[in-house]
OpenMM code with the backbone's topology and positions (N, CA, C; nanometers):
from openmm import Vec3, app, unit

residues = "UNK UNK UNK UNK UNK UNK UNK UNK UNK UNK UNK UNK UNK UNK UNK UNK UNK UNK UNK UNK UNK UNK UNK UNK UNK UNK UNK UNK UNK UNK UNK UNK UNK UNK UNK UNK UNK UNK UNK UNK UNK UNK UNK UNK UNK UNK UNK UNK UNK UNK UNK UNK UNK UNK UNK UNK UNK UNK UNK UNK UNK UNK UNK UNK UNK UNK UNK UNK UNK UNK UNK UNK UNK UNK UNK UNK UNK UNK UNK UNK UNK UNK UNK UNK UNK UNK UNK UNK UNK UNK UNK UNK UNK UNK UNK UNK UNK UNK UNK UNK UNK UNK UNK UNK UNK UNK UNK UNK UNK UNK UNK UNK UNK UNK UNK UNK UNK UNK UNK UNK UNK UNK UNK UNK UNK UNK UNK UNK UNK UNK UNK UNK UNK UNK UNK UNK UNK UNK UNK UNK UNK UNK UNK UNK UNK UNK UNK".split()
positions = [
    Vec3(0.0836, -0.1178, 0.0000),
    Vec3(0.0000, 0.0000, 0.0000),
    Vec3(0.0887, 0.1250, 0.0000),
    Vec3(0.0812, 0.2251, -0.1006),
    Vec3(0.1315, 0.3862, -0.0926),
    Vec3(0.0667, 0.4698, 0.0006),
    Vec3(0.1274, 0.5153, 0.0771),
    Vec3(0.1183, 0.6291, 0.1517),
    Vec3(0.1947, 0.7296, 0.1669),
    Vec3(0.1409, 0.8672, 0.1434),
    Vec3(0.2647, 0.9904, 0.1535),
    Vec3(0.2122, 1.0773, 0.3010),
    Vec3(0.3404, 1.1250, 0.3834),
    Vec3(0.3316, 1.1639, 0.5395),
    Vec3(0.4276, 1.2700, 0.5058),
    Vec3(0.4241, 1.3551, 0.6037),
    Vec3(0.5186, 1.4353, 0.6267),
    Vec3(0.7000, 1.3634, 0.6820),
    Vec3(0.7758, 1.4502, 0.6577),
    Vec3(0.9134, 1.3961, 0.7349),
    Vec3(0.8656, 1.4044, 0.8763),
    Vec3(0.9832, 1.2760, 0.9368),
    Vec3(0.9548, 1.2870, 1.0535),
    Vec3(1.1151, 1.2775, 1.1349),
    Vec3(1.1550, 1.3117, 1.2435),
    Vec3(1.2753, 1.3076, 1.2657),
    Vec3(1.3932, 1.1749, 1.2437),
    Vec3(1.2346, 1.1088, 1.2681),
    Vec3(1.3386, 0.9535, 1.2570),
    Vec3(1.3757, 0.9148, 1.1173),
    Vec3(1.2888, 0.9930, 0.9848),
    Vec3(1.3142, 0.9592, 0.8548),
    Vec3(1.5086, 0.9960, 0.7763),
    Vec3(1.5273, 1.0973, 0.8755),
    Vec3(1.6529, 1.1941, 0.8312),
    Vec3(1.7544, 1.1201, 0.7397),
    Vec3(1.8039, 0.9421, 0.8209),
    Vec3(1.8778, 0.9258, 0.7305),
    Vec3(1.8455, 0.8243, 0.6148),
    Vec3(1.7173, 0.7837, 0.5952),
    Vec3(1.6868, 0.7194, 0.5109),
    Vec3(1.6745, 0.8604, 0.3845),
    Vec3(1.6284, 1.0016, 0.4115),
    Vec3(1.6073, 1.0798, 0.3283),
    Vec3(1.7645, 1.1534, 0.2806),
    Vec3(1.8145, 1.1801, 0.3796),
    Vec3(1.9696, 1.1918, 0.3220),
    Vec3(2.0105, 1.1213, 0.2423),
    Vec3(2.0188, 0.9827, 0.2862),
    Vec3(2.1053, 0.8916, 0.1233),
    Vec3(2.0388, 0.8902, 0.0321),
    Vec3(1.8939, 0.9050, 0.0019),
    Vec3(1.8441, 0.9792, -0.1052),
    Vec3(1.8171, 1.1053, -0.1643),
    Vec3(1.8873, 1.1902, -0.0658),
    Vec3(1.8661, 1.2829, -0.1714),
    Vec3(2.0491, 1.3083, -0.1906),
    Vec3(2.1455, 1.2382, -0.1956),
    Vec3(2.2468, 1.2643, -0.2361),
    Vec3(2.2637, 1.1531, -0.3551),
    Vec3(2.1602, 1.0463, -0.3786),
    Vec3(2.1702, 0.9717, -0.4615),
    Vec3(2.0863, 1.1035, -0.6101),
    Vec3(2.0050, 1.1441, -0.5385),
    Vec3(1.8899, 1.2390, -0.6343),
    Vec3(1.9892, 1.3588, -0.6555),
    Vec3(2.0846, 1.4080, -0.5678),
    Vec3(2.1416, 1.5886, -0.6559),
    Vec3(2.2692, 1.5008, -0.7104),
    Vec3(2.3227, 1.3964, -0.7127),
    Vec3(2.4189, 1.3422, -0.8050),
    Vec3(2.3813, 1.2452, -0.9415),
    Vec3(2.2426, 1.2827, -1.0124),
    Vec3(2.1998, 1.1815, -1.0654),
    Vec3(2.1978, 1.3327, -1.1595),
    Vec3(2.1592, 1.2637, -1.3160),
    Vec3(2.0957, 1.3548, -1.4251),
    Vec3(2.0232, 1.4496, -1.4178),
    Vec3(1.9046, 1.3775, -1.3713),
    Vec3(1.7608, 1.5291, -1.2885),
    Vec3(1.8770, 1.6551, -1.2211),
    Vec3(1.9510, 1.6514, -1.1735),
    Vec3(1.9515, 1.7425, -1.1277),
    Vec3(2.1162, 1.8404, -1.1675),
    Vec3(2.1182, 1.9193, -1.1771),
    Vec3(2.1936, 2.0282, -1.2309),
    Vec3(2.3294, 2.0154, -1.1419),
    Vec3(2.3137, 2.0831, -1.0210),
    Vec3(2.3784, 2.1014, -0.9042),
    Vec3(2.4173, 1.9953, -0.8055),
    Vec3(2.4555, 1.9342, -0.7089),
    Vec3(2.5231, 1.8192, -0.6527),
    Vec3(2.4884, 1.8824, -0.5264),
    Vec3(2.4481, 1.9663, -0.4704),
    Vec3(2.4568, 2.0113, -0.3041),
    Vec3(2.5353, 1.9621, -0.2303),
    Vec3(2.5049, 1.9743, -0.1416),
    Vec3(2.6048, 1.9587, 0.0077),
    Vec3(2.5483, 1.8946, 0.0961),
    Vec3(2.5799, 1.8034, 0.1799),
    Vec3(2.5648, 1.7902, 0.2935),
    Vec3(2.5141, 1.8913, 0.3849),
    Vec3(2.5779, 1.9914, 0.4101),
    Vec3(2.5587, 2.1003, 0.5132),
    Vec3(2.4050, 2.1595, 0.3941),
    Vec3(2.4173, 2.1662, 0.2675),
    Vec3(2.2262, 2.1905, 0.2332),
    Vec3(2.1579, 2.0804, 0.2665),
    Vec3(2.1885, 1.9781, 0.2127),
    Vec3(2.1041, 1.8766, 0.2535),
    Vec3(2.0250, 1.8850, 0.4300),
    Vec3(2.0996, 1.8737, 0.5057),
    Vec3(2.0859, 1.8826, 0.6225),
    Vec3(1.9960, 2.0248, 0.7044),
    Vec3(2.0438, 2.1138, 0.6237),
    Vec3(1.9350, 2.1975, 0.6290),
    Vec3(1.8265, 2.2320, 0.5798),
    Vec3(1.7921, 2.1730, 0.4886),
    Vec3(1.6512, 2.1245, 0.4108),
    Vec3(1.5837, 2.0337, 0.5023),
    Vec3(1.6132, 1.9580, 0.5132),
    Vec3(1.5912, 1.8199, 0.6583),
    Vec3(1.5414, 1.9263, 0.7243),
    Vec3(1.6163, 1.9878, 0.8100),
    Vec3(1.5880, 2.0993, 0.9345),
    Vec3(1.5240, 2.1742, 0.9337),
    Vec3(1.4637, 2.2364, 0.8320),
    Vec3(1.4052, 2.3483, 0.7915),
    Vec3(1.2241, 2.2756, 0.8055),
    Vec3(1.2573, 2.1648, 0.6871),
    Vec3(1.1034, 2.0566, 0.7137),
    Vec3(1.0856, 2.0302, 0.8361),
    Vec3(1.1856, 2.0230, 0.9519),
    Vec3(1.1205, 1.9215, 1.0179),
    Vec3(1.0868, 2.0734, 1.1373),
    Vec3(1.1386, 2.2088, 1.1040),
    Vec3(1.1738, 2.2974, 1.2224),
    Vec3(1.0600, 2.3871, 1.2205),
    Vec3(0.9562, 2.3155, 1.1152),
    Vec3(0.8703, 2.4081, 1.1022),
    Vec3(0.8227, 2.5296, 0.9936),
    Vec3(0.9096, 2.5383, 0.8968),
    Vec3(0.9673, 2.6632, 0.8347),
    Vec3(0.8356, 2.7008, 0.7836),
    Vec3(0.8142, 2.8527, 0.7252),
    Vec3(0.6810, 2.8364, 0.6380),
    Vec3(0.7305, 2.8637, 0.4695),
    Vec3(0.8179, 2.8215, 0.4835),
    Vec3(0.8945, 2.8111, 0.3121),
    Vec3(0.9165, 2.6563, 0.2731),
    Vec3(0.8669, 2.5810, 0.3475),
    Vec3(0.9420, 2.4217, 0.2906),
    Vec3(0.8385, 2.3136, 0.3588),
    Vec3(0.8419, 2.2114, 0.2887),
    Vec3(0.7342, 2.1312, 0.3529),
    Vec3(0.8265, 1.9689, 0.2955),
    Vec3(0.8075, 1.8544, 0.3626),
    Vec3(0.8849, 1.7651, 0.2974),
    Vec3(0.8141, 1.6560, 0.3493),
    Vec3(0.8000, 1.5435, 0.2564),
    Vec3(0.7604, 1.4324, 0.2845),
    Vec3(0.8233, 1.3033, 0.2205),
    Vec3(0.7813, 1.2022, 0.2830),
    Vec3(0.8245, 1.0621, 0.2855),
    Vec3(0.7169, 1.0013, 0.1726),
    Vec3(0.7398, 0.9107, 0.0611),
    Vec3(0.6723, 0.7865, -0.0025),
    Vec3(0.6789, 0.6469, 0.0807),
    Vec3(0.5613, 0.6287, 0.0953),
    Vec3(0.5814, 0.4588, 0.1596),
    Vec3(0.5232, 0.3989, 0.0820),
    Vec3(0.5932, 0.2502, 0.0633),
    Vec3(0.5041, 0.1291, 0.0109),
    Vec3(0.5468, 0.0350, 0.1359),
    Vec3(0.3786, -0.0571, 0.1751),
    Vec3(0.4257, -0.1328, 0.2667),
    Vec3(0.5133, -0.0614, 0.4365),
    Vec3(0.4765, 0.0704, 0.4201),
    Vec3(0.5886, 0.1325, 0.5325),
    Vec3(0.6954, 0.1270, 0.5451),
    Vec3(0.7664, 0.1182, 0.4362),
    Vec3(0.8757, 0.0978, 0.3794),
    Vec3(0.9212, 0.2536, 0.3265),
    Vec3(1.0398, 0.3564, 0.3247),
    Vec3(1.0363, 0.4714, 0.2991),
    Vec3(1.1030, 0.4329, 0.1728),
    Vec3(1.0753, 0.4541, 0.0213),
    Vec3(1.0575, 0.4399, -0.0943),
    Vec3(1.1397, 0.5421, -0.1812),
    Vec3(1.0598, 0.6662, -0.0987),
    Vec3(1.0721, 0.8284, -0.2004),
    Vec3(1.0849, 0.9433, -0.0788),
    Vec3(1.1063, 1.0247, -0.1260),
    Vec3(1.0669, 1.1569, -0.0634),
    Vec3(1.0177, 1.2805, -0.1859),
    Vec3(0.9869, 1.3852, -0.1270),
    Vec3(0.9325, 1.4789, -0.2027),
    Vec3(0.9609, 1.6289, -0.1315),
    Vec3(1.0052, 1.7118, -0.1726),
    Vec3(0.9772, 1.8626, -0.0822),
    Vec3(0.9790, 1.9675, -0.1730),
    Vec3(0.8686, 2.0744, -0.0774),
    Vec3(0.7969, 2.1731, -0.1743),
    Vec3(0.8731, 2.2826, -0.1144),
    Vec3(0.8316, 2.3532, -0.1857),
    Vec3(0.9013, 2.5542, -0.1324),
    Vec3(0.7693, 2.6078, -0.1541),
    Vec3(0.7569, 2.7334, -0.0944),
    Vec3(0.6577, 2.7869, -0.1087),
    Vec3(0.6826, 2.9826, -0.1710),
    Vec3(0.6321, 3.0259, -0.2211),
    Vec3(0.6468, 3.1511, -0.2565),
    Vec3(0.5157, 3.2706, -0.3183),
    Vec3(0.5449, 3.3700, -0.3774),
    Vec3(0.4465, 3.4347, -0.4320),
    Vec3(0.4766, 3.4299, -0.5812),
    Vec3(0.3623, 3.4456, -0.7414),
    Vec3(0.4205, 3.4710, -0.7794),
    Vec3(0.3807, 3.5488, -0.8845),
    Vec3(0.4482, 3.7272, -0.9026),
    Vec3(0.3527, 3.8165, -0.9754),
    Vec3(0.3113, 3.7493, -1.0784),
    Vec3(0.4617, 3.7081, -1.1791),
    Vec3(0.4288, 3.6937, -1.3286),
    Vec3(0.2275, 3.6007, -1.3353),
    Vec3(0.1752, 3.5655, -1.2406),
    Vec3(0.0834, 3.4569, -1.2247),
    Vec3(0.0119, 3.4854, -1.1753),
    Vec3(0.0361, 3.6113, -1.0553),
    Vec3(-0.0391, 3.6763, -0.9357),
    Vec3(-0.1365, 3.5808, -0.8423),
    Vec3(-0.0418, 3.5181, -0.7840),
    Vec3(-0.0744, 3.4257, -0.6977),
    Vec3(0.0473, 3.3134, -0.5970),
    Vec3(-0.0187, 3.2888, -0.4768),
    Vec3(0.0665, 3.2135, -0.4574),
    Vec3(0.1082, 3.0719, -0.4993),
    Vec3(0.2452, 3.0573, -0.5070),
    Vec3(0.2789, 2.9276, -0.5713),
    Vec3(0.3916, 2.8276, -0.4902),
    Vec3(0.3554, 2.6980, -0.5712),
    Vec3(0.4116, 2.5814, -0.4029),
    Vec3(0.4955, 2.5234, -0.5521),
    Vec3(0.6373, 2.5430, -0.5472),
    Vec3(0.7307, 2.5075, -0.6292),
    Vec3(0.7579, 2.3665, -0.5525),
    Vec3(0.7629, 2.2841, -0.6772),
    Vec3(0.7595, 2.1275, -0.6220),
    Vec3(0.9285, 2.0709, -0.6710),
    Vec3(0.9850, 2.1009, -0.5360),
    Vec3(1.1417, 2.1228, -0.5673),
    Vec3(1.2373, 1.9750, -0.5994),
    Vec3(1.2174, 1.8971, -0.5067),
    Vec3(1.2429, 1.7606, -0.5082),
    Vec3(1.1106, 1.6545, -0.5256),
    Vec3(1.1623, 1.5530, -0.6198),
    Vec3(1.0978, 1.4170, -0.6461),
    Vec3(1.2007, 1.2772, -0.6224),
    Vec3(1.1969, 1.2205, -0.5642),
    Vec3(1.2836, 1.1213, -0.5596),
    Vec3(1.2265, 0.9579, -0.5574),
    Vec3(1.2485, 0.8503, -0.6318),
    Vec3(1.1657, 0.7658, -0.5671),
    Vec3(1.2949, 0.6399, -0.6053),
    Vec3(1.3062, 0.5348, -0.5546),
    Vec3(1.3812, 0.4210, -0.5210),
    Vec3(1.3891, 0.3959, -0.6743),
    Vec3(1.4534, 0.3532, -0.7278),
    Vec3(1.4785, 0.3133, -0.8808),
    Vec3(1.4066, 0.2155, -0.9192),
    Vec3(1.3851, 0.0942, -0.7912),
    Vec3(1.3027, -0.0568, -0.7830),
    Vec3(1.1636, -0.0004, -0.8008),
    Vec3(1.1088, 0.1443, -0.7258),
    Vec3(0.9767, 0.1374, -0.7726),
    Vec3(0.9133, 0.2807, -0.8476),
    Vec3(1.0424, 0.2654, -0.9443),
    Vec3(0.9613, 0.3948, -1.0517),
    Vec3(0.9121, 0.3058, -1.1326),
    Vec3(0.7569, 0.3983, -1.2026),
    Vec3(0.6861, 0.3074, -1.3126),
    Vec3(0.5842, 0.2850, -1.2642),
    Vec3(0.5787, 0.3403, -1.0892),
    Vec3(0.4504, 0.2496, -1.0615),
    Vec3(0.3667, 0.3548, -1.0457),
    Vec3(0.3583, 0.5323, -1.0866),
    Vec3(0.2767, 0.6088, -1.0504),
    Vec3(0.2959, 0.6886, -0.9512),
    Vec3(0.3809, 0.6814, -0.8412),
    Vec3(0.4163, 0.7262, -0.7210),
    Vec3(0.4622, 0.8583, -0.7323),
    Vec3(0.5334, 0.8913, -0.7972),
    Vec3(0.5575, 1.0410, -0.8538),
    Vec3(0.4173, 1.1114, -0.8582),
    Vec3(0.3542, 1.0589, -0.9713),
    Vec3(0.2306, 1.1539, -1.0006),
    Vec3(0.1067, 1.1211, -0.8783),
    Vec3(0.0983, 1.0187, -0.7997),
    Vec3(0.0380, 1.0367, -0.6761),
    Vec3(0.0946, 1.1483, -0.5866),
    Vec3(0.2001, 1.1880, -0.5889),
    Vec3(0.2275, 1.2923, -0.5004),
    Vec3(0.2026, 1.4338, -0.5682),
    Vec3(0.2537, 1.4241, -0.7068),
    Vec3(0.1786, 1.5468, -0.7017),
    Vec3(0.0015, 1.6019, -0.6644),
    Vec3(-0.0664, 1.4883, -0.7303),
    Vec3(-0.1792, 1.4669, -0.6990),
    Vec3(-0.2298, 1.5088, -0.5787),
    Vec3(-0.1460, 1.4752, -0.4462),
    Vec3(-0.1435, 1.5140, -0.3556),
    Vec3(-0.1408, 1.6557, -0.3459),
    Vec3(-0.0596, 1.6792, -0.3930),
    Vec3(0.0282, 1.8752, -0.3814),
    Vec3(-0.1341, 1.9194, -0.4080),
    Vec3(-0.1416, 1.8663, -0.5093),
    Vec3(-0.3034, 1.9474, -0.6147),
    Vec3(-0.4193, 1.9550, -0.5013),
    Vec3(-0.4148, 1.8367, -0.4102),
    Vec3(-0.5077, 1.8481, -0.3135),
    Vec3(-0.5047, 1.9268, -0.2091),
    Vec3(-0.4175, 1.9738, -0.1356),
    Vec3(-0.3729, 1.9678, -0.0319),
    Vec3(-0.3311, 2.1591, -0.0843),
    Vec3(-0.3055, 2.1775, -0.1528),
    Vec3(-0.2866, 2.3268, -0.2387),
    Vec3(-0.4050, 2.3388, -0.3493),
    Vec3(-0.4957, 2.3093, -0.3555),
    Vec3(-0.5951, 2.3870, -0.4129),
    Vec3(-0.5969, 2.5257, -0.4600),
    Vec3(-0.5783, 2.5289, -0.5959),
    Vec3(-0.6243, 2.6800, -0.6342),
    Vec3(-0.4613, 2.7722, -0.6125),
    Vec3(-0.3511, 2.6600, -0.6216),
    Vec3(-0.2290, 2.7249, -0.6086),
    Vec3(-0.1097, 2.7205, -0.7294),
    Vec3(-0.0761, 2.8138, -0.7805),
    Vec3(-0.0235, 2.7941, -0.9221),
    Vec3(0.1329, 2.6883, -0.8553),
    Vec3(0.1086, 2.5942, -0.9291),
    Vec3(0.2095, 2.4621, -0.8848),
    Vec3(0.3429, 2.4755, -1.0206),
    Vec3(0.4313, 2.4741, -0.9633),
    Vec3(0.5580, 2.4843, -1.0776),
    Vec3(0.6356, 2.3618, -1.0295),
    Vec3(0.7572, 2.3535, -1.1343),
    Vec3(0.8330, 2.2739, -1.0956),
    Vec3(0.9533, 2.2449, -1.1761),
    Vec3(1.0810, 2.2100, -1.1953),
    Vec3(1.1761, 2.2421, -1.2623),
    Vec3(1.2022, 2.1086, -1.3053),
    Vec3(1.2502, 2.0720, -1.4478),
    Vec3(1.3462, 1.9322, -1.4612),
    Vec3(1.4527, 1.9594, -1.5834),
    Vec3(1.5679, 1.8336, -1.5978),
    Vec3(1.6114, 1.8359, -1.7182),
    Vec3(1.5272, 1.8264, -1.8566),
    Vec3(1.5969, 1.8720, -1.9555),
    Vec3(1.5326, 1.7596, -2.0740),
    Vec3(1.6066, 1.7038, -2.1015),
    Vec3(1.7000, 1.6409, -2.0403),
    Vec3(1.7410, 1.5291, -2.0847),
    Vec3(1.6277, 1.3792, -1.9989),
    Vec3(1.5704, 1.4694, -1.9352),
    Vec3(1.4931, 1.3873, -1.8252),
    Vec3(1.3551, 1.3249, -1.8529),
    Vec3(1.3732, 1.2735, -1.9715),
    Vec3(1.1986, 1.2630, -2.0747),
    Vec3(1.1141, 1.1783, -1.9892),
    Vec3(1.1326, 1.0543, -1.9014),
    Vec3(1.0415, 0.9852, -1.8426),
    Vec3(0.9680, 1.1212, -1.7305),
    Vec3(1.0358, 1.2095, -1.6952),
    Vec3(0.9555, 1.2364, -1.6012),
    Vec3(0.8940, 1.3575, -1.6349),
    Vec3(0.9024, 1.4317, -1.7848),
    Vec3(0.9156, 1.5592, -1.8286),
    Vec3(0.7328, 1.5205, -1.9074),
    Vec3(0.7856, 1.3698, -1.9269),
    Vec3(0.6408, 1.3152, -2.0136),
    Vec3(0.5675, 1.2880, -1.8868),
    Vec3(0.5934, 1.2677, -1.7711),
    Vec3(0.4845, 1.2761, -1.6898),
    Vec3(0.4315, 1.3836, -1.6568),
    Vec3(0.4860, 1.5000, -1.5949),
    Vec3(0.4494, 1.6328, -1.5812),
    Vec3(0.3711, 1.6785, -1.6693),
    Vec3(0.3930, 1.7028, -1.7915),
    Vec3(0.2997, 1.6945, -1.9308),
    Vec3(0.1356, 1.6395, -1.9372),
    Vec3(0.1569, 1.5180, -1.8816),
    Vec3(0.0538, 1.4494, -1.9035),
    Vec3(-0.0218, 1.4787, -1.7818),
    Vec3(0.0236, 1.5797, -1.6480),
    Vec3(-0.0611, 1.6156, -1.5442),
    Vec3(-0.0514, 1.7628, -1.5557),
    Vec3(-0.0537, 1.8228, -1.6661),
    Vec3(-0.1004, 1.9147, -1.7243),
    Vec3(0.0342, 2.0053, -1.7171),
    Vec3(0.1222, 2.0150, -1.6691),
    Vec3(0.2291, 2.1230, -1.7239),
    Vec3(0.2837, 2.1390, -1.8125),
    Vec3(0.3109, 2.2998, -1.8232),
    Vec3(0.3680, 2.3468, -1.9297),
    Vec3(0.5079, 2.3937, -1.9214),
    Vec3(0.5782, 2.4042, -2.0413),
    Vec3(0.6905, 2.4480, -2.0477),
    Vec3(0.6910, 2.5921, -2.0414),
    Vec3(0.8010, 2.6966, -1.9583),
    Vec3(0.8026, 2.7763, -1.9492),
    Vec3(0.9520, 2.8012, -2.0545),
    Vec3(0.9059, 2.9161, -2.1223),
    Vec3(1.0396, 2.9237, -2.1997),
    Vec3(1.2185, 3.0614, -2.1558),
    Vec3(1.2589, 3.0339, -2.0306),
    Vec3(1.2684, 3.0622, -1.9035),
    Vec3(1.4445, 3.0411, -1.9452),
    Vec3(1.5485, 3.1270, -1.8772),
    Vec3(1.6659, 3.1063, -1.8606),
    Vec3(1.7025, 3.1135, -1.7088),
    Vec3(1.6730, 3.0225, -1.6521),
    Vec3(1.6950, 3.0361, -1.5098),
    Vec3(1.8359, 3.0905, -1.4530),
    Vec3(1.7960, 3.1905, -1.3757),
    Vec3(1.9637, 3.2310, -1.3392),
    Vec3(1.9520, 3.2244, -1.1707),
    Vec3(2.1076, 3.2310, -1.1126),
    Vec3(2.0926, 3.2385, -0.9541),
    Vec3(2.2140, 3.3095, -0.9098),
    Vec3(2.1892, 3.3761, -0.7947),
    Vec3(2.2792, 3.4017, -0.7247),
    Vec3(2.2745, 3.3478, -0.5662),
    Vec3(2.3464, 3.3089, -0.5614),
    Vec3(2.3833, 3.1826, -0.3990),
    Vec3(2.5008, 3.2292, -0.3621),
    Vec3(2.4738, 3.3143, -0.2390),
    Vec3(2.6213, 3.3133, -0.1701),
    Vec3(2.6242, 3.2615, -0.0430),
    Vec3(2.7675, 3.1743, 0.0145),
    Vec3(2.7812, 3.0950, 0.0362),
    Vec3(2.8415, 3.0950, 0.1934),
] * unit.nanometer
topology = app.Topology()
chain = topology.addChain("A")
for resn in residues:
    res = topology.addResidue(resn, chain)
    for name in ("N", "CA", "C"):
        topology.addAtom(name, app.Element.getBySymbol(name[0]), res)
């Protein structure tokens, strides 16, 4: 059985070795840190009102995780819950679990312009997003992070 929960303290290091398996994989651009990692963890679990993070279970088994950001956003004029991380066990992609969570987001955020970033080199999951209605933004993302 799938079930998605919030993080919980005891999840920390089952969600750490996944998400250093997830910022060193293709999906993702950047490689983070430990010291981010860990404060993403902290931030979900400390309450923040910018971050929200949860666990995938099958069987109660921790599978996946997922964590959102939260923001405003003019170009849209509204608030929006950027769906920052997706992660799910390699053994059980294919089975829907991704798009159950967003599904979730959709519920649980009603009436909230939902974004979300990927490669294109990343087509399995670029064709899922697609098919739960997103669009491509035609966007040069830039950042400044100091450190």
């Amino acid at each position: 059985m799938f079930k998605i929960r919030k993080i919980l303290r005891e999840d920390t290091a089952a969600v750490l070795k996944m998400m250093r398996t997830f910022y060193n994989s293709a999906a993702v651009i950047t490689n983070g840190s430990e010291k981010i990692f860990a404060a993403n963890i902290e931030n979900c679990l400390g309450g923040s009102n910018f971050i929200e993070g949860f666990v995938f279970l099958a069987d109660e088994k921790i599978i996946g995780y997922g964590m959102l950001a939260k923001s405003y956003s003019t170009e849209f004029g509204g608030e929006c819950i950027w769906i920052e991380d997706i992660f799910i066990e390699p053994e059980y992609r294919g089975r829907g679990y991704g798009s159950k969570f967003i599904e979730y987001v959709k519920e649980i955020y009603p009436n909230k312009i939902l974004r979300l970033e990927t490669e294109h080199e990343n087509l399995s999951a670029l064709k899922v997003y697609k098919n739960l209605g997103f669009k491509e933004l035609p966007y040069l993302e830039l950042v400044f992070a100091q450190e």
